[in-house]
VOBA-1610 file (N, C-alpha, C; in pm, whole numbers, padded with zeros to 5 digits, always signed):
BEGIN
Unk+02176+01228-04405Unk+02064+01137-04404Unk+02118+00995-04401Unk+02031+00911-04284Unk+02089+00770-04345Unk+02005+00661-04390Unk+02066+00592-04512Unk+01976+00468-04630Unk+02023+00365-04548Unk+01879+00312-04550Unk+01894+00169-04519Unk+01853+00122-04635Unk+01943+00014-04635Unk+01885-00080-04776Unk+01960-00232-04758Unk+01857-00367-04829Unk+01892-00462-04819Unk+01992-00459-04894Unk+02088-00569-04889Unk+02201-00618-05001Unk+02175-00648-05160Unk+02096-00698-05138Unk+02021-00766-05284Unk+02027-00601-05366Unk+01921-00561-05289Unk+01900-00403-05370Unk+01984-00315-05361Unk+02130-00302-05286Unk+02223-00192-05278Unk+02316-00289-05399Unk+02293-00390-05436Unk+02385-00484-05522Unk+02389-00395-05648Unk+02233-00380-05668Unk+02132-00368-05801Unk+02146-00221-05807Unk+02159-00127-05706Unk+02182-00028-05660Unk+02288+00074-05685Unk+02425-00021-05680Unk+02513+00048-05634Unk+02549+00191-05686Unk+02557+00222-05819Unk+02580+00331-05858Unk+02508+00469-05764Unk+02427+00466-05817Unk+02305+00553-05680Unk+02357+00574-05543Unk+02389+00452-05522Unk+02472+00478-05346Unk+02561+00529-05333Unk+02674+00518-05436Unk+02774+00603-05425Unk+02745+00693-05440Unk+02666+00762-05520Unk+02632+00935-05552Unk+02584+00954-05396Unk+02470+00880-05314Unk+02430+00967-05213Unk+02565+00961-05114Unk+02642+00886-05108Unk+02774+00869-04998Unk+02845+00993-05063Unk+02903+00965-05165Unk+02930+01093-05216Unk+02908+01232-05172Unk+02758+01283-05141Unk+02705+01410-05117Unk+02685+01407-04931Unk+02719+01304-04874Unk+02747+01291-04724Unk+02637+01195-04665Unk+02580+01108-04763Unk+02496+01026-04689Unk+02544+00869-04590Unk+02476+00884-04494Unk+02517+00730-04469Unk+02444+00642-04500Unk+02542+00526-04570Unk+02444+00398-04647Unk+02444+00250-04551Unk+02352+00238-04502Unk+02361+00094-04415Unk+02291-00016-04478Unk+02404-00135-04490Unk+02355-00262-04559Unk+02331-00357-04471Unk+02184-00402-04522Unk+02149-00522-04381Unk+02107-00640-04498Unk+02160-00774-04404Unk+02083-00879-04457Unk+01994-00952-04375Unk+01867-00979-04403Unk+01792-01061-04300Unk+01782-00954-04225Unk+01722-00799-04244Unk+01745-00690-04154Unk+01811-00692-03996Unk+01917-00734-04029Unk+02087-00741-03935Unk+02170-00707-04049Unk+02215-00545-03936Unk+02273-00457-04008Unk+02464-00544-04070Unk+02481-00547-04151Unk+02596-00604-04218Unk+02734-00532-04240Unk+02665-00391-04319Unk+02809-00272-04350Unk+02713-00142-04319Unk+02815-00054-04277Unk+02782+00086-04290Unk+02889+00175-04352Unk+02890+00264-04456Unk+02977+00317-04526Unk+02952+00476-04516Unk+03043+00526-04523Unk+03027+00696-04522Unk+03122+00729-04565Unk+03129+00777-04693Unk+03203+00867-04751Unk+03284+00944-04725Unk+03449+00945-04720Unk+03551+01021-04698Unk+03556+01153-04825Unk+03617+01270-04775Unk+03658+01351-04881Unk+03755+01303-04945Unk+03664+01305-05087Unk+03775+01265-05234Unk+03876+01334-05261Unk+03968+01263-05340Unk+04136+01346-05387Unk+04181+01224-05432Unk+04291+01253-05425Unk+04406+01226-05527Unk+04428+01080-05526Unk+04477+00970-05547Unk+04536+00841-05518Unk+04595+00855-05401Unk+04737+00987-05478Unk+04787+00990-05318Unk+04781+01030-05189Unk+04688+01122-05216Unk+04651+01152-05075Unk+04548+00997-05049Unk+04515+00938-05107Unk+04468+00846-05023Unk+04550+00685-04956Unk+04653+00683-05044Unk+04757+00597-04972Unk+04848+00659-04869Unk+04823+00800-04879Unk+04897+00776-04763Unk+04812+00825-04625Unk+04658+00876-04610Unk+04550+00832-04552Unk+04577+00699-04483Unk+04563+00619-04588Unk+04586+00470-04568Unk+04709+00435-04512Unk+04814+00502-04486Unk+04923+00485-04482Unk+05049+00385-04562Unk+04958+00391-04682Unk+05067+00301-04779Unk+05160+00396-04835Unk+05274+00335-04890Unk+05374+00372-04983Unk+05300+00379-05098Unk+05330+00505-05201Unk+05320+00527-05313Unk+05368+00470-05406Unk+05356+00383-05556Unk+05393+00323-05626Unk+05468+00423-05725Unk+05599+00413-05719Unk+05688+00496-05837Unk+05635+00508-05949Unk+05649+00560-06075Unk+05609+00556-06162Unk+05658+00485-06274Unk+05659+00453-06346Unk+05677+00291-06461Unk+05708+00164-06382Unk+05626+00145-06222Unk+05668+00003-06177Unk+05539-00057-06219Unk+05545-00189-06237Unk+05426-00231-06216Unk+05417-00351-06158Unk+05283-00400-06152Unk+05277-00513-06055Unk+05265-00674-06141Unk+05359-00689-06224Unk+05348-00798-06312Unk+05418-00971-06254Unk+05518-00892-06161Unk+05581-01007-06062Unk+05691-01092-06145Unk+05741-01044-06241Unk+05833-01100-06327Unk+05930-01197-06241Unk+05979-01142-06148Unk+06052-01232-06090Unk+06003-01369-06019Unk+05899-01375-06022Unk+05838-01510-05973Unk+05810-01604-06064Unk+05902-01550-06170Unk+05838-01652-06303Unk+05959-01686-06390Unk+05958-01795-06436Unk+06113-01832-06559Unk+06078-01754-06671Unk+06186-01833-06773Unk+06146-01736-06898Unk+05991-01806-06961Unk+05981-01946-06992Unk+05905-01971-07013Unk+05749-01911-06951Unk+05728-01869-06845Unk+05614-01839-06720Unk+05581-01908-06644Unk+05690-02011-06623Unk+05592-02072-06499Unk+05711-02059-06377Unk+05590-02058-06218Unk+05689-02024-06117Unk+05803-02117-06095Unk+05871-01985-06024Unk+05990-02028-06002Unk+06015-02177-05889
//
């Protein structure tokens, strides 16, 4: 099935939309009824199956994204 719905109300919305995208709906967002986004729901899984979908690299495990090296000891950049 596909929702049309303004922005304002898919804003106010959103939870709801994801459940129907979720179950295979398509959700189309218009503003000024000119259509804006259309979204459709991929089959869910894992992180990684979705980076690499996406074709990203997987993040190792205990890295994180804190950027230490761009910073002195004090914190400010380098």
């Amino acid at each position: 099935m596909k929702i049309f719905i303004e922005i304002a109300e898919a804003a106010e919305r959103l939870e709801e939309l994801i459940e129907f995208a979720a179950r295979g709906d398509e959700i189309i967002i218009s503003r000024d009824e000119r259509r804006v986004a259309t979204y459709i729901a991929k089959k869910a899984g894992t992180m990684e199956e979705f980076l690499a979908a996406e074709d990203r690299a997987s993040v190792p495990n205990g890295i994180t994204s804190a950027h230490d090296d761009l910073y002195d000891e004090r914190g400010l950049p380098k």
